[in-house]
C-alpha positions as CSV (number, residue, x, y, z in Angstrom):
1,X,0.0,0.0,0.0
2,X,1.4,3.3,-1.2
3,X,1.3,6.6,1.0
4,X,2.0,9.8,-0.9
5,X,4.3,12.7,1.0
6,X,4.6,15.7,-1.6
7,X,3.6,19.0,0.0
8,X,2.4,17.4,3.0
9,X,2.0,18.7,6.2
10,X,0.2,16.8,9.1
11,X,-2.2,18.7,10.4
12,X,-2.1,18.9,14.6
13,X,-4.9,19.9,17.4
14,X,-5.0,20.8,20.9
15,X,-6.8,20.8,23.7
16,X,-5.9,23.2,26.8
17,X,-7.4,25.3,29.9
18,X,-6.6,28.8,30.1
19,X,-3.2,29.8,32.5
20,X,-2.8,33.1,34.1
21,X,-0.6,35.7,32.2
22,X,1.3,36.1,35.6
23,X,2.5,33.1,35.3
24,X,4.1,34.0,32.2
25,X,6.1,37.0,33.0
26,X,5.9,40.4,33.0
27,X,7.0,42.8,29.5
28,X,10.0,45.1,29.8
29,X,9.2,48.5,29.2
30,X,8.8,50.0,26.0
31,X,11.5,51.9,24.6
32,X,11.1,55.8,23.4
33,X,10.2,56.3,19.8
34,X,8.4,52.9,19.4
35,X,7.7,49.8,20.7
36,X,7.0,45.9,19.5
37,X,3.7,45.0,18.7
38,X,2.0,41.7,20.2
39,X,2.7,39.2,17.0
40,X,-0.7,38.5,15.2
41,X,-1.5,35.5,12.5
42,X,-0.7,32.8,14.8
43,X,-0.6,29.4,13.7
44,X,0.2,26.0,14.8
45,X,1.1,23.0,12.7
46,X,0.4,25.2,10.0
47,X,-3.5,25.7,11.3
48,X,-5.0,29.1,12.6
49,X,-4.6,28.9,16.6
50,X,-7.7,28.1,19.2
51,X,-7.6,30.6,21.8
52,X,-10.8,28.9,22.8
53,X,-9.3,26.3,25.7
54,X,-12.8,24.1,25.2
55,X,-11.6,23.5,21.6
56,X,-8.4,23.1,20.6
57,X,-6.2,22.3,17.7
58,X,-5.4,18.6,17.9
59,X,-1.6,17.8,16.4
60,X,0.4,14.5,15.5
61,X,3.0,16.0,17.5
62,X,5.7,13.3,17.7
63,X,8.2,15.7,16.0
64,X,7.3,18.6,18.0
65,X,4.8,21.2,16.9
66,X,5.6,24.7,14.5
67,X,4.1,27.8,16.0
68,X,4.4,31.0,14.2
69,X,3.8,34.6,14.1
70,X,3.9,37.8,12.4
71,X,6.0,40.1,14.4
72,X,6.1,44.3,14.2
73,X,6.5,47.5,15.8
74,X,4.9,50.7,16.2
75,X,8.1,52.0,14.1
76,X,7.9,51.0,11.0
77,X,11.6,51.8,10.4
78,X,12.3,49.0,12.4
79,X,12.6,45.5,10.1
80,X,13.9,43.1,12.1
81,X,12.9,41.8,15.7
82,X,13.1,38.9,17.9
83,X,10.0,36.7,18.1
84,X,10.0,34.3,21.5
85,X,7.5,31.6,21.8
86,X,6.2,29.5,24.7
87,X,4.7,26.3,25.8
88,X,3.4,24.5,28.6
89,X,0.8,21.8,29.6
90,X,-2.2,23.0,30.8
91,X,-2.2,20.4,33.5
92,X,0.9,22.3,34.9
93,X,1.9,25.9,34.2
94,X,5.1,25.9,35.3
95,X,6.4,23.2,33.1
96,X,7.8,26.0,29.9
97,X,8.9,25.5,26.8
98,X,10.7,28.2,25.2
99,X,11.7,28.8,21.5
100,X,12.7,32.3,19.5
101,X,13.5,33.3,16.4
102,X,15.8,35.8,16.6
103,X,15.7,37.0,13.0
104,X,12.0,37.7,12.4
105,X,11.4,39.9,9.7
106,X,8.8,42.6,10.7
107,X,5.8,42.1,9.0
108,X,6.3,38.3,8.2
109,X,5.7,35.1,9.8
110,X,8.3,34.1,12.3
111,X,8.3,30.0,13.2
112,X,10.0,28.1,15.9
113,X,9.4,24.0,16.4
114,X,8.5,23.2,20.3
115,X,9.0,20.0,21.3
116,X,8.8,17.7,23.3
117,X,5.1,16.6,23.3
118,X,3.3,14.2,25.3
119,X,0.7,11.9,23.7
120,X,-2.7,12.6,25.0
121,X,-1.5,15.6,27.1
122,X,-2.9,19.5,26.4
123,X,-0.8,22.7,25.8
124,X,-1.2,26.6,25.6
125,X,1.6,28.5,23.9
126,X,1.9,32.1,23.0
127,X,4.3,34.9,21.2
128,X,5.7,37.8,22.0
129,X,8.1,40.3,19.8
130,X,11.2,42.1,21.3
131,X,13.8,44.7,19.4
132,X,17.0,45.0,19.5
133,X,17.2,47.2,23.3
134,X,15.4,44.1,24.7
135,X,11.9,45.9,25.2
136,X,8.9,43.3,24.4
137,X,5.2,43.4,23.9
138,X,2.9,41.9,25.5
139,X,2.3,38.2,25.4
140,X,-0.4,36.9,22.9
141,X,-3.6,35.6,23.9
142,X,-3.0,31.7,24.9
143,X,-3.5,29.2,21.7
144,X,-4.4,25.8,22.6
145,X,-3.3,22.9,21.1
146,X,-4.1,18.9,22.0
147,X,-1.5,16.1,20.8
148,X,-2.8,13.0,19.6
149,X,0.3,10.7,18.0
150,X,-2.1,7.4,18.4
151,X,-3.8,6.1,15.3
152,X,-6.9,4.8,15.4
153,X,-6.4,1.4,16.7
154,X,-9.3,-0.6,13.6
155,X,-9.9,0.1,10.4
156,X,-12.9,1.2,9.3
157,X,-15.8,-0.4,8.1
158,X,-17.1,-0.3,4.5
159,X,-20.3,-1.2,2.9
160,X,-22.4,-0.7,-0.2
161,X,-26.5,-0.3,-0.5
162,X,-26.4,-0.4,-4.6
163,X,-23.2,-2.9,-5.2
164,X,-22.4,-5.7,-2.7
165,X,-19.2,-7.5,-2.4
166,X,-18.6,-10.7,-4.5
167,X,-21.8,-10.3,-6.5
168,X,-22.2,-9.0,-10.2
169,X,-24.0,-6.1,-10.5
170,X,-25.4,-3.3,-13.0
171,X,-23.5,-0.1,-13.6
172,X,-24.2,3.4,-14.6
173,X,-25.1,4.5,-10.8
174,X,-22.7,6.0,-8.7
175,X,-21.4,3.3,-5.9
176,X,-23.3,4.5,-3.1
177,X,-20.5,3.7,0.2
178,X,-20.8,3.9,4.1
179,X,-18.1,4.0,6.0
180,X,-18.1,3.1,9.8
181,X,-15.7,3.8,12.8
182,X,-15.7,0.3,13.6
183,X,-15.9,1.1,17.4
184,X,-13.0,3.7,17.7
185,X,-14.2,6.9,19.0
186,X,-11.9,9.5,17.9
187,X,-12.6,9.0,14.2
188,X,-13.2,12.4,12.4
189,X,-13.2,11.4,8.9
190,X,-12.4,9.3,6.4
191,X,-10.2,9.0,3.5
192,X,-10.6,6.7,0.1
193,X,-8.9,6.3,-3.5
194,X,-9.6,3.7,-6.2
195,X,-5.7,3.6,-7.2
196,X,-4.0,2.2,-3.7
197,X,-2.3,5.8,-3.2
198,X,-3.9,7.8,-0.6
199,X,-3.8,11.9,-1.4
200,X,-2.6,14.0,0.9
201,X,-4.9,13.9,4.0
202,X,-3.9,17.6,5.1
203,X,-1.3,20.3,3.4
204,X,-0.9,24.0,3.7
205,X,0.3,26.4,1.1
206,X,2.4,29.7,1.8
207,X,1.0,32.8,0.6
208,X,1.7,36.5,1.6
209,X,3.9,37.8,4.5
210,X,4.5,33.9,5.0
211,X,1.0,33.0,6.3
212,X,0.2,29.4,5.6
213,X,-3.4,28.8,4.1
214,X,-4.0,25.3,5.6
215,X,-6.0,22.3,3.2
216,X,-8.1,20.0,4.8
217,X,-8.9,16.5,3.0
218,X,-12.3,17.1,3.7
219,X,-12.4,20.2,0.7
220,X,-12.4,17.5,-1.5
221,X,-15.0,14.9,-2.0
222,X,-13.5,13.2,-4.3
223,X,-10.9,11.7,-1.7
224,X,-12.4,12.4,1.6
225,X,-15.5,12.7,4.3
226,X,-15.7,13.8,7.6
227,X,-18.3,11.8,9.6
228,X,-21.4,12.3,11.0
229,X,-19.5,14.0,14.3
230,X,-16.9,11.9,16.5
231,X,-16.6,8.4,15.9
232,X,-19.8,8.9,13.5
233,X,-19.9,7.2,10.2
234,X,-20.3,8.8,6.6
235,X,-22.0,7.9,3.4
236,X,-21.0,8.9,-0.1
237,X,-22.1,8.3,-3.9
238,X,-18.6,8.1,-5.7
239,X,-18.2,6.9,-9.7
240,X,-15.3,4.2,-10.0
241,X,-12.8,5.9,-13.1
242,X,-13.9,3.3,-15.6
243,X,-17.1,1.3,-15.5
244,X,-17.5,-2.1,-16.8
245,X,-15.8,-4.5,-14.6
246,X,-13.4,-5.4,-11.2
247,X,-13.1,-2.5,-8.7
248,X,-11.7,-1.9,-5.6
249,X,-11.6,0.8,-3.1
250,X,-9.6,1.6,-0.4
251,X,-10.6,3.7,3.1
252,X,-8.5,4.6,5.8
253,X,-10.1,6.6,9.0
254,X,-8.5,9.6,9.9
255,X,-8.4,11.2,13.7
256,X,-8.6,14.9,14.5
257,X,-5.3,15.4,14.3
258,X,-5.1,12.8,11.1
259,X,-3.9,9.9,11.9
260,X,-4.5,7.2,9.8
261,X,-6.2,3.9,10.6
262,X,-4.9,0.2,8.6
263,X,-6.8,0.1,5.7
264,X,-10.0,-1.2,4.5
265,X,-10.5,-2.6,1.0
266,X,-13.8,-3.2,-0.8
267,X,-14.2,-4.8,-3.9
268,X,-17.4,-5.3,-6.1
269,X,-17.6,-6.0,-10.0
270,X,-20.1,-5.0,-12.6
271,X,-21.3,-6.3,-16.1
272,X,-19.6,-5.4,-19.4
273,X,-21.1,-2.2,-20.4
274,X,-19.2,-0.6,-23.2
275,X,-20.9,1.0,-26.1
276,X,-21.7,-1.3,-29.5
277,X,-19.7,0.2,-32.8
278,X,-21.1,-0.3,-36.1
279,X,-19.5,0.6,-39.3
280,X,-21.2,2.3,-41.8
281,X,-19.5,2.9,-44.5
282,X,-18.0,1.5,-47.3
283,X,-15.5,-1.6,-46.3
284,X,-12.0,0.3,-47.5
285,X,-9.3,-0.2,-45.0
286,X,-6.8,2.6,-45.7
287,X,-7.1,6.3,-46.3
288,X,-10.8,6.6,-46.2
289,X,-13.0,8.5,-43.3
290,X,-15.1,6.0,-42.1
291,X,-18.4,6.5,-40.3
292,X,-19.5,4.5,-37.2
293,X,-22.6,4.4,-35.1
294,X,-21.7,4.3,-31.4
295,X,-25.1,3.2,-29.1
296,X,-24.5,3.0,-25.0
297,X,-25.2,-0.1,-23.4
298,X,-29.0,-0.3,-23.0
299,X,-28.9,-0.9,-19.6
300,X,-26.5,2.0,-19.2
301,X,-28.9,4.1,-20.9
302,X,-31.8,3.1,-18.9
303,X,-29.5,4.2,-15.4
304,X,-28.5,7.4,-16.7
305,X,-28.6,8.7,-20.6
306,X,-25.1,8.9,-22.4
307,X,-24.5,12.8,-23.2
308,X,-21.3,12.1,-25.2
309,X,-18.8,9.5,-26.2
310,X,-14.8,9.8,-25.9
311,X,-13.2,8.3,-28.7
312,X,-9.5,7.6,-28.8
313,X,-7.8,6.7,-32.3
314,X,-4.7,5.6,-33.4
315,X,-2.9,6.1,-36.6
316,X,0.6,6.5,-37.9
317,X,0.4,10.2,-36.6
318,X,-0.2,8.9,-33.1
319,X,-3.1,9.0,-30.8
320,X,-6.1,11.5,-30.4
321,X,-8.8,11.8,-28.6
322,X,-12.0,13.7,-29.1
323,X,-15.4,14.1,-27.5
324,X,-18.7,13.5,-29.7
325,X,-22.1,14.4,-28.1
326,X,-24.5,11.8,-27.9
327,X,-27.9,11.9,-29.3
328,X,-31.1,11.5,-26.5
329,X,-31.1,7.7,-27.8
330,X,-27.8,7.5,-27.1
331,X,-26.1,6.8,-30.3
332,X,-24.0,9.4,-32.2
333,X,-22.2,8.7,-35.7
334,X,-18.4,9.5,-35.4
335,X,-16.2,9.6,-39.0
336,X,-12.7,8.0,-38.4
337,X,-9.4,8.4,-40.5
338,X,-8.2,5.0,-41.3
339,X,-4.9,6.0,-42.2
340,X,-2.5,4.3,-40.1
341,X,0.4,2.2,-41.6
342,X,-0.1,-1.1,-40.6
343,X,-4.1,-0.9,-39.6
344,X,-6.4,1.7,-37.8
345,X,-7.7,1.0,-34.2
346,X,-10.0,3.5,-31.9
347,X,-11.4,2.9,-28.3
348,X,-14.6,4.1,-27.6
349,X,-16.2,4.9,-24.2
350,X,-20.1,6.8,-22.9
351,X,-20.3,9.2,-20.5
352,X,-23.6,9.4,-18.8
353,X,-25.4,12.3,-17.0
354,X,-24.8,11.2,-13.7
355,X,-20.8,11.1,-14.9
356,X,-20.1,7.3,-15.1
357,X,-17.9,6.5,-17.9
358,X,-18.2,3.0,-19.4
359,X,-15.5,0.6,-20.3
360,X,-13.9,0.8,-23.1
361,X,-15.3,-0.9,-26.6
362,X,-12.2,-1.8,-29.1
363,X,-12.6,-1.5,-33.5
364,X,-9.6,-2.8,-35.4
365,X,-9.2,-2.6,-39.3
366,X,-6.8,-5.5,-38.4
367,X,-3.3,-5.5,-40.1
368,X,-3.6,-3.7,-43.4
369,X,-0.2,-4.0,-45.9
370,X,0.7,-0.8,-46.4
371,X,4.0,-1.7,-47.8
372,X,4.6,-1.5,-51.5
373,X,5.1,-3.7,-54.1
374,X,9.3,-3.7,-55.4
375,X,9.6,-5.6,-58.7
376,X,13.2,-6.2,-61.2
377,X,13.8,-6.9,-64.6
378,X,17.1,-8.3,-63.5
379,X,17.1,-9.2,-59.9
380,X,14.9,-12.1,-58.8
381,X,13.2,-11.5,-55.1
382,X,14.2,-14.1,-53.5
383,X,17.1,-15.7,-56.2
384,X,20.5,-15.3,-57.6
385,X,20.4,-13.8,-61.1
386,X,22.2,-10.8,-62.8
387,X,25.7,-9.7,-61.8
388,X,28.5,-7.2,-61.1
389,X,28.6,-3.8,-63.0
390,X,25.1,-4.9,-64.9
391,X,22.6,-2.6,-63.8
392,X,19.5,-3.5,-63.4
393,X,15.5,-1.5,-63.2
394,X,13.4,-2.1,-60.2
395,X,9.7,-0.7,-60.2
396,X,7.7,0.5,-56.8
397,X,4.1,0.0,-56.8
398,X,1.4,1.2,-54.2
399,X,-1.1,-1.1,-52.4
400,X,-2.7,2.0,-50.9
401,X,-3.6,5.1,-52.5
402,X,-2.5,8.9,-52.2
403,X,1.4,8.0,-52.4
404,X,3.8,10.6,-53.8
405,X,7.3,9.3,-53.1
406,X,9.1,6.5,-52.5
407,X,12.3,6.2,-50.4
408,X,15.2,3.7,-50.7
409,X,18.5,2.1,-49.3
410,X,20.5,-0.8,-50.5
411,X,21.8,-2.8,-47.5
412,X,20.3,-0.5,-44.7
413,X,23.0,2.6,-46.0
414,X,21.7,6.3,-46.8
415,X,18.1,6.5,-47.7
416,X,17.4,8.0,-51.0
417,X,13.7,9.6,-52.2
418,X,12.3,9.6,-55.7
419,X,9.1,11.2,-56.7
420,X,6.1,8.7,-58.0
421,X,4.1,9.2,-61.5
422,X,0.7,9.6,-61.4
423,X,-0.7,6.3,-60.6
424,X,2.0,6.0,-57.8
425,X,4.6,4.0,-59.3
426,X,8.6,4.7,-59.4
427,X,11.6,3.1,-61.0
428,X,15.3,3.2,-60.4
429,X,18.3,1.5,-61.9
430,X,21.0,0.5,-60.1
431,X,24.2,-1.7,-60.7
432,X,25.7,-3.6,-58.0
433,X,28.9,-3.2,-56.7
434,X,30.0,-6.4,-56.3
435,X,28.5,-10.2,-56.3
436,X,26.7,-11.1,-53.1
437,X,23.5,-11.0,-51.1
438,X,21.5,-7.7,-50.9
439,X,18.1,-6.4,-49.2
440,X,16.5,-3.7,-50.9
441,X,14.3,-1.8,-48.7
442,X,11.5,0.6,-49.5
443,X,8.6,2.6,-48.2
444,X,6.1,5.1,-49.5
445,X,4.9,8.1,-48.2
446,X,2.3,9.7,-48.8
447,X,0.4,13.4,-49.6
448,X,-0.3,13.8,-46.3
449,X,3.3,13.1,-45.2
450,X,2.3,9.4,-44.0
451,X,5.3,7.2,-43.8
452,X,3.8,4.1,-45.1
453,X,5.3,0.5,-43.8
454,X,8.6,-0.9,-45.6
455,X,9.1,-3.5,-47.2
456,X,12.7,-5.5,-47.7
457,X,13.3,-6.8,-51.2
458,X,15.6,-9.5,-51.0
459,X,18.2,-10.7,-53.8
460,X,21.6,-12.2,-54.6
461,X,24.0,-10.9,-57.8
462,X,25.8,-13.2,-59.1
């Protein structure tokens, strides 16, 4: 099971009662002609601070916690201060924890990392700024933070109303899941991906002045939940990336302070359900736009109506891809180059309002000789015949239509281009150099710039 890091940043709580200020220590006194400012846009672990002791900001704080704040004075001239910091557990005041920065730029976040922290135990910090005399504000208002480095001890529990495990089921609904603390009450939310790599439960990004605009997994749906309160349970509708077959899901439960639980998978599988593709046109194989009908499953259609198919092609060129709105029936007609040099294939999915996306239907033209015909007057394919310094004609013939050029090489040297007439035929003459065994090999190309497939001409001069 894969865990992604990136950007990360585990996001830490508290929990805390409030302490005297006396306990704390008492300012020096301002200095003439301007004085620090108590430090504002306090954060810990990257999150705004509680100053509410009956909720605080619960932290995985096994490698200490950040606390930060912008520092200033009433000065403005003044750009650089020192920003202290401290900690203690609310269960006993005079247990401190100090920290400072002593290069805080005024205006700009200033971070220390406090440590150590108990597991299951309750802290207030605060910050004050002092210049360079040694005169300091007052102290912030305390912040409360809890920390909680214990995981939720079971993983969850997972279970489906519309597919149930081991049994073959319709698509074109979304999977409707509920997720369950399985008995562990400090379960917040929860956490789920269909690839085996969890996102990131909890990040923060750094904007202006240095203050950190904190992500919670729960912004997006598409990855996370939070429950139905503490150790509550949560019910989504989520579509799987690709109908039409084996999926699996995985869930981890997440704590306040985002732990993660051992993971639960749950695996379901539905019926086939990609679209039928009907050719309509004419049978060519090469260089012709051919039109298809695409229908959605019907039982696809009958969940939720197809609004567009995705067709992906492949040709010599390479691959695209391009959307084709579906009719209220649910068919469309799509026109496909069938160009490529050995054969054309496409894949073909539905979308349906409700956003499932069927599996994948595959149309092959099959292998399709693209190579040309090479014929000689002198050189048998295949034989010995001619010899030295008697030079012999060999004509190039399309299979396909549209080519414009032919280009050679004699025994895999330099390639060499010659124009074709008007019915897409070339000759050269050539003389061998010597006696002995030669491959002759040849492709066309054609208006469009198509390089068509080769083919070796082989032949021995006497």
């Amino acid at each position: 099971m894969k865990k992604t890091s990136g950007r990360r940043i585990r996001a830490a709580f508290a929990s805390g009662a409030a302490v005297a200020l006396a306990l704390l220590g008492a300012a020096p006194a301002h200095a003439a002609g301007g004085s620090p400012t108590t430090p504002t846009e306090l954060f810990n672990a990257y999150e705004a601070c509680s100053t509410d002791a009956s909720a605080p900001v619960y932290v995985a704080g096994r490698d200490g916690l950040i606390v930060e704040g912008i520092s200033a004075d009433s000065d403005t001239t003044v750009t650089q201060l020192t920003e202290q910091f401290q900690l203690w557990p609310v269960s006993d005041p005079t247990q401190i924890v100090t920290g400072s920065d002593s290069y805080a730029s005024a205006g700009y976040e200033a971070s220390v990392n406090l440590s150590p922290l108990t597991d299951g135990q309750t802290y207030a910090w605060q910050a004050r700024s002092v210049d360079a005399s040694g005169v300091a504000s007052a102290w912030s208002a305390p912040c409360y933070v809890a920390d909680d480095d214990t995981a939720p001890s079971s993983a969850p529990t997972v279970t489906s109303a519309n597919y149930p495990q081991g049994q073959p089921d319709q698509g074109g609904a979304p999977v409707q899941f509920t997720f369950g603390p399985n008995g562990v009450s400090d379960v917040a939310g929860y956490a789920y991906t269909w690839n085996e790599t969890f996102p990131v439960p909890a990040y923060a990004t750094i904007g202006d002045h240095g203050i950190p605009n904190f992500h919670s997994p729960y912004s997006d749906s598409s990855f996370a939940v939070q429950a139905a309160g503490l150790g509550g349970s949560a019910t989504v509708d989520l579509l799987p990336p690709q109908g039409g077959g084996y999926h699996t899901l995985w869930v981890i439960s997440l704590d306040r302070a985002f732990n993660e639980s051992a993971v639960t998978s749950y695996s379901y599988w539905t019926k086939p359900d990609a679209p039928t593709v009907t050719k309509l046109s004419d049978p060519a194989q090469y260089d012709t736009p051919a039109v298809f009908r695409l229908n959605a499953d019907p039982k696809i259609q009958a969940a939720s109506p197809a609004v567009s198919f995705t067709v992906s092609y492949f040709t010599s060129q390479g691959q695209t891809t391009t959307t084709v709105k579906a009719s209220a029936d649910g068919s469309a007609e799509v026109k496909v180059p069938l160009d490529g040099s050995d054969g054309s294939d496409f894949l073909v999915s539905s979308t349906s309002a409700d956003g499932w996306v069927s599996a994948q239907q595959w149309w092959t033209t099959g292998y399709v000789d693209t190579s040309p015909t090479v014929s000689s007057d002198v050189y048998a394919e295949n034989g010995t015949s001619g010899s030295m310094a008697t030079p012999g004609t060999f004509t190039f013939a399309p299979k396909v239509k549209g080519v414009v050029s032919y280009t050679y090489a004699f025994n895999w040297g330099t390639g060499t281009t010659v124009k074709a007439d008007g019915q897409g035929d070339a000759q050269i003459s050539w003389t061998p150099p010597q006696s002995g065994w030669y491959d002759l090999e040849v492709y066309g190309t054609t208006k469009d710039g198509t390089q068509l497939a080769p083919y070796d001409y082989y032949f021995t001069v006497n």
